[in-house]
Residue frames as a rotation matrix with the C-alpha (Angstrom) as fourth column:
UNK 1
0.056 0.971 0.231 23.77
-0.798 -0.095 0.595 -27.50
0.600 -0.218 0.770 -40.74
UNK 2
-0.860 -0.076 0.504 23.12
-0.425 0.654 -0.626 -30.05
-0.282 -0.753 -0.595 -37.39
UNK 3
-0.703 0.601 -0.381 21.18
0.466 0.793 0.391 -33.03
0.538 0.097 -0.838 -36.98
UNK 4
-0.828 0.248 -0.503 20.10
0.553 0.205 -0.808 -31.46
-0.097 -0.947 -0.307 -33.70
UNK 5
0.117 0.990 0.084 16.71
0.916 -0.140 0.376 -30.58
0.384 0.033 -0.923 -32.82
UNK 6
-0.221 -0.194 0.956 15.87
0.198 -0.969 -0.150 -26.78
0.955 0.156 0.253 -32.00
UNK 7
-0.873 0.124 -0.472 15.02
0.488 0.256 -0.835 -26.33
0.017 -0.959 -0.284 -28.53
UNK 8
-0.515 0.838 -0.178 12.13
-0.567 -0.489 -0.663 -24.00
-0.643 -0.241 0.727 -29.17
UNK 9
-0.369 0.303 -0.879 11.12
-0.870 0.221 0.441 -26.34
0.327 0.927 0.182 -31.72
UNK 10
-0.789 -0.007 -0.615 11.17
0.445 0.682 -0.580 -29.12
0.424 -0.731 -0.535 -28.68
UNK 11
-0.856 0.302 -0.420 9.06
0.401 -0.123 -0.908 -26.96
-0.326 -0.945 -0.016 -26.76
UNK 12
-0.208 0.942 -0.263 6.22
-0.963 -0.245 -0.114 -25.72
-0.172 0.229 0.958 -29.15
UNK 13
-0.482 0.466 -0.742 6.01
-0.278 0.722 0.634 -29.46
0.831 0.511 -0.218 -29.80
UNK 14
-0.797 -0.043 -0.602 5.47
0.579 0.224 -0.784 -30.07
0.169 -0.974 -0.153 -26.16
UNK 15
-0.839 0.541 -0.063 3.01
-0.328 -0.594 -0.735 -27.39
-0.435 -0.596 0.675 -25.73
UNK 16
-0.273 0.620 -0.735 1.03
-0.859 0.187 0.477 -28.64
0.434 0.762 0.482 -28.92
UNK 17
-0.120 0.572 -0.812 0.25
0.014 0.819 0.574 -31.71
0.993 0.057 -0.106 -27.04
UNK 18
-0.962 0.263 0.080 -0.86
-0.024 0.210 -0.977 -30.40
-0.274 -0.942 -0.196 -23.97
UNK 19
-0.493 0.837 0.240 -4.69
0.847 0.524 -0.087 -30.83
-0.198 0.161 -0.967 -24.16
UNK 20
-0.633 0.091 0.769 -6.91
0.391 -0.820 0.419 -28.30
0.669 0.565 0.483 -25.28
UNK 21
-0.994 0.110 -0.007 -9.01
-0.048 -0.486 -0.872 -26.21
-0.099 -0.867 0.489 -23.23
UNK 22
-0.740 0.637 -0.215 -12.23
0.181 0.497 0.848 -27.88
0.647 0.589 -0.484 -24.56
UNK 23
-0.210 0.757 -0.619 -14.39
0.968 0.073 -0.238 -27.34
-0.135 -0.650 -0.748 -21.32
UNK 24
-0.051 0.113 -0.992 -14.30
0.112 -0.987 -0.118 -23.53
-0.992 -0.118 0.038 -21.11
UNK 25
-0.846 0.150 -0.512 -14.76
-0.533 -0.198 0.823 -23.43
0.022 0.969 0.248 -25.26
UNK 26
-0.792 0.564 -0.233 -17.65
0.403 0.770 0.495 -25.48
0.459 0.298 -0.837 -24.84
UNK 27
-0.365 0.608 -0.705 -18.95
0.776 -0.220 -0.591 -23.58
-0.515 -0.763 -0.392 -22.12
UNK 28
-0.266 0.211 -0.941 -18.65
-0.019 -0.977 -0.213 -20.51
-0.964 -0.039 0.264 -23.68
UNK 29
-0.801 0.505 -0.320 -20.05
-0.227 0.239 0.944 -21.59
0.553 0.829 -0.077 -27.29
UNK 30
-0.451 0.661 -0.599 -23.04
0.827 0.562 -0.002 -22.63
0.335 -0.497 -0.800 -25.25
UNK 31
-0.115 0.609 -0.784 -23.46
0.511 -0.641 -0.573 -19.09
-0.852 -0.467 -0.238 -23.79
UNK 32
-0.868 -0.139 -0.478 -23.30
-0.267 -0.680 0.683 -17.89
-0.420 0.719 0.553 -26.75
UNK 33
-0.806 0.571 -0.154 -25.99
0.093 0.380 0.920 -19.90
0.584 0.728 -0.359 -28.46
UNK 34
0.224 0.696 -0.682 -28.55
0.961 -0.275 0.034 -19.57
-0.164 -0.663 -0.730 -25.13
UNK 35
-0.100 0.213 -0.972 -28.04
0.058 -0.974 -0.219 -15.69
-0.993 -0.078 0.085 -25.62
UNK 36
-0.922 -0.007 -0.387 -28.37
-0.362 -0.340 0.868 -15.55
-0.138 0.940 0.311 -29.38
UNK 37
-0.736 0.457 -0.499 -31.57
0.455 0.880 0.135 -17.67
0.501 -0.127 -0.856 -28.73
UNK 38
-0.803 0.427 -0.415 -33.32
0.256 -0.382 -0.888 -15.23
-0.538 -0.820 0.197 -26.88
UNK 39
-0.147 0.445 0.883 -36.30
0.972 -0.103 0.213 -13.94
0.185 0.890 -0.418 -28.49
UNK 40
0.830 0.257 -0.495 -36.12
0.423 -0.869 0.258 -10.44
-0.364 -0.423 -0.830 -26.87
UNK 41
-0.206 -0.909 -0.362 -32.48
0.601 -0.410 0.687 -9.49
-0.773 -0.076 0.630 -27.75
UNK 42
-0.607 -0.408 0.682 -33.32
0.733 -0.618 0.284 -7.92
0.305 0.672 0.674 -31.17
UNK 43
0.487 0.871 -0.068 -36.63
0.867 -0.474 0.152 -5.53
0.100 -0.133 -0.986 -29.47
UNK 44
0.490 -0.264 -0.831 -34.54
0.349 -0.814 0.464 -2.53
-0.799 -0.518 -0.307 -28.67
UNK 45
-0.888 -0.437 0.143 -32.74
0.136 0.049 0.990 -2.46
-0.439 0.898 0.016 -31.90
UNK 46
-0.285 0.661 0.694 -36.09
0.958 0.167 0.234 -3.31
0.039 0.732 -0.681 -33.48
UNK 47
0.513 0.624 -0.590 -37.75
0.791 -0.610 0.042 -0.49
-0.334 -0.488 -0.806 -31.44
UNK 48
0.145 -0.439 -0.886 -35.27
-0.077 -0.898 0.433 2.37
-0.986 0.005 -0.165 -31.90
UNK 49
-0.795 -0.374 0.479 -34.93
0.535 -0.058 0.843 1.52
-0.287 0.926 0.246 -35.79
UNK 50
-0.372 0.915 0.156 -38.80
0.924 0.381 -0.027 2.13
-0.085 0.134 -0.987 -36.03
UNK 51
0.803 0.271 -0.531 -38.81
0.278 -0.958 -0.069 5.74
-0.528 -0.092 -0.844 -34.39
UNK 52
-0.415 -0.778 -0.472 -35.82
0.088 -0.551 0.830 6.37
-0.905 0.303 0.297 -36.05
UNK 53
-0.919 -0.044 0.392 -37.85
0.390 0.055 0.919 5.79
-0.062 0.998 -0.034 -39.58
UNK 54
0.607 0.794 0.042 -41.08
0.794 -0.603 -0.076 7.32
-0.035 0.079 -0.996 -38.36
UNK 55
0.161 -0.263 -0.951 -38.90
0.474 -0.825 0.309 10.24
-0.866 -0.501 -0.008 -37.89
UNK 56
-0.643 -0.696 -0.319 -37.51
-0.039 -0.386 0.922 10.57
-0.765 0.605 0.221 -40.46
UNK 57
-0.578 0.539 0.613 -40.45
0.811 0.294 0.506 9.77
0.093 0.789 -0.607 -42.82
UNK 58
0.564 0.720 -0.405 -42.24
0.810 -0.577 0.103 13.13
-0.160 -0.386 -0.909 -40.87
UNK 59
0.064 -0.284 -0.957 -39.45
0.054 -0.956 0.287 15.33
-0.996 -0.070 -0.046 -41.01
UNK 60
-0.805 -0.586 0.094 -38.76
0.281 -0.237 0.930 14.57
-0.523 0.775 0.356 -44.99
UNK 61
-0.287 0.681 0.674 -42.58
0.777 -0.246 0.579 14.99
0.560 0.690 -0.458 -45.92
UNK 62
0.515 0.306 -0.801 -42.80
0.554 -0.832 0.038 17.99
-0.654 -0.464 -0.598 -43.63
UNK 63
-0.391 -0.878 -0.277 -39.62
0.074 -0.330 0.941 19.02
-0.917 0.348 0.194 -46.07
UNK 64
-0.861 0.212 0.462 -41.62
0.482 0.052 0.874 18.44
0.162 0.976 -0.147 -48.98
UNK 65
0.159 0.948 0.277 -44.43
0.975 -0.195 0.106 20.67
0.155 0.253 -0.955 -47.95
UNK 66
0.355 -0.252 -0.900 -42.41
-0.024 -0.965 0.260 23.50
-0.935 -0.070 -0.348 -47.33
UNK 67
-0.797 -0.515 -0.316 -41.13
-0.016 -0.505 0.863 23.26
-0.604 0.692 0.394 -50.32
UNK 68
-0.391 0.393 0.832 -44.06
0.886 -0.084 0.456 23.51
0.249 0.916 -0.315 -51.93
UNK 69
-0.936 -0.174 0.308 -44.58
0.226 -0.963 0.144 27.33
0.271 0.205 0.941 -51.03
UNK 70
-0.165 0.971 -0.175 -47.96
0.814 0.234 0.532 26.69
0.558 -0.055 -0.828 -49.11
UNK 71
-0.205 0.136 0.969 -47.54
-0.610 -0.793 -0.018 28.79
0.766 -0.594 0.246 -46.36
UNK 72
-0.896 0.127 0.425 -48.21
-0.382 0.264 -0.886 27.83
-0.225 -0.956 -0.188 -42.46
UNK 73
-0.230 0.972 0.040 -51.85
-0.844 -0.178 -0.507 27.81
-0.485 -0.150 0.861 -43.58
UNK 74
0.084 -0.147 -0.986 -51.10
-0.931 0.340 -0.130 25.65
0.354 0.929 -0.108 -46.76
UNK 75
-0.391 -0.547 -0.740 -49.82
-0.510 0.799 -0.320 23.31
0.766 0.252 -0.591 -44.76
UNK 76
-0.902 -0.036 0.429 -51.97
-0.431 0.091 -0.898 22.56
-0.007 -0.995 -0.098 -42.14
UNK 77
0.120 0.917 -0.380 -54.78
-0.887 -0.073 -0.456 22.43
-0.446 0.392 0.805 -44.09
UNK 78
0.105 -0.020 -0.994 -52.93
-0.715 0.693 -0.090 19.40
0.691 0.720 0.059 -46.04
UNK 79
-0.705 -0.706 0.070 -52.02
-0.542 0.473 -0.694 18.06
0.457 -0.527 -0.716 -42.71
UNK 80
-0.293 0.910 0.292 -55.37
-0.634 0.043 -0.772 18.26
-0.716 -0.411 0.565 -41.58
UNK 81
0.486 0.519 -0.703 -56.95
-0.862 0.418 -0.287 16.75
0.145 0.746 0.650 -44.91
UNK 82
-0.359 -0.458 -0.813 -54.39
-0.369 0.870 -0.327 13.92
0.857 0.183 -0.482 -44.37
UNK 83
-0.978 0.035 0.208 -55.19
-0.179 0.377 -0.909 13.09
-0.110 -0.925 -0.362 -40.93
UNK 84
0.105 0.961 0.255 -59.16
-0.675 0.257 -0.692 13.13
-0.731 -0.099 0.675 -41.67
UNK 85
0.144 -0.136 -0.980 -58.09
-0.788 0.583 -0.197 10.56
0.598 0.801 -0.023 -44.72
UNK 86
-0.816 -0.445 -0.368 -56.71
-0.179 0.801 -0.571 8.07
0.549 -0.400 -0.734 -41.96
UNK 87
-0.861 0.390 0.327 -59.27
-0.292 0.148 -0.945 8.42
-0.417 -0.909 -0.013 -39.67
UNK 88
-0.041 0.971 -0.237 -61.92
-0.967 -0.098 -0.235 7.52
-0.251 0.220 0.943 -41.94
């Protein structure tokens, strides 16, 4: 085994003390936090979660009135009877 120093071992020390790139990390932590900061960014996300769960709350109690074996009639009538419940 040598005394001597590795040369690539010379040169990652060398690189390790070149300065960091602290402006451009600073810059860009910075856009980050001014865009995460917005108060609009989550509205589209909010929005499309919303219709996605009205949907899905309409199609699973439409699913539960077919299965109760009403008929077309059966169920319109309940659809109806709900809707004059809300509106009152």
């Amino acid at each position: 085994m040598r005394d001597e120093l590795d040369r690539d071992l010379l040169r990652r020390f060398a690189q390790a003390s070149e300065p960091l790139p602290d402006t451009q990390f600073h810059a860009n932590v910075m856009r980050e936090i001014s865009r995460m900061s917005s108060p609009w960014r989550d509205l589209p996300q909010f929005i499309a979660s919303s219709v996605g769960a009205a949907g899905s709350g309409f199609a699973i109690g439409l699913r539960a009135l077919a299965r109760l074996r009403l008929g077309v009639a059966g169920i319109v009538a309940l659809l109806l009877g709900a809707l004059a419940l809300l509106n009152a």
